[in-house]
C-alpha positions in Angstrom: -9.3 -0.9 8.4 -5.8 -0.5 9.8 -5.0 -1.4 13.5 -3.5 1.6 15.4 -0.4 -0.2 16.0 -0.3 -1.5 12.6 1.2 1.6 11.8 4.2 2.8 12.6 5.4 6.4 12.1 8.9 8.4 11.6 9.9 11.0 13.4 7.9 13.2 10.8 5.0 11.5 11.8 4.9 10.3 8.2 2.9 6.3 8.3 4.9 3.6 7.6 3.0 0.7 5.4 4.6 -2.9 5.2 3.5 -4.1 1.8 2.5 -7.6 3.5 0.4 -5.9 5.6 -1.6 -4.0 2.2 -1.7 -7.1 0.1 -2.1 -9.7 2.2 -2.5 -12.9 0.2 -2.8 -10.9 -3.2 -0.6 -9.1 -5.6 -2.9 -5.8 -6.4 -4.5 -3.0 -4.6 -6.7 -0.5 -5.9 -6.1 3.3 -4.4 -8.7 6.0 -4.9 -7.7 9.0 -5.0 -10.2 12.2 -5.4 -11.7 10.8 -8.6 -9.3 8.8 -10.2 -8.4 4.7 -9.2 -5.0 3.4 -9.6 -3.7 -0.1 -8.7 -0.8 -1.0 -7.0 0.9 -4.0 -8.0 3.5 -6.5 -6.7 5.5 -8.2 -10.4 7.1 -11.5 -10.2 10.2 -9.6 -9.0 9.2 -8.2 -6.2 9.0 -4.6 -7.6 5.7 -2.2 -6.9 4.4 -0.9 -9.8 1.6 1.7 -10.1 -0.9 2.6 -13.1 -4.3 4.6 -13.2 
């Protein structure tokens, strides 16, 4: 679960996510989204990278 202030929003009110803060010692996350699981991952050059 994300702390409150954890989170820090625009103007838009739109979240703002550090990716240290999502993967924390690992290099994937999986998001579920209605049905479907994808998995967000960090590559050896620092690029995110997302497949279902």
């Amino acid at each position: 679960m994300l702390k409150k202030e954890s989170v820090k929003t625009t103007e838009e009110t739109t979240p703002i996510l550090e990716t240290n803060m999502l993967f924390k010692k690992g290099t994937a996350i999986h998001i579920i989204h209605g049905k479907d699981t994808y998995v967000l991952r960090v590559t050896k050059t620092n690029k995110l990278i997302l497949t279902k």
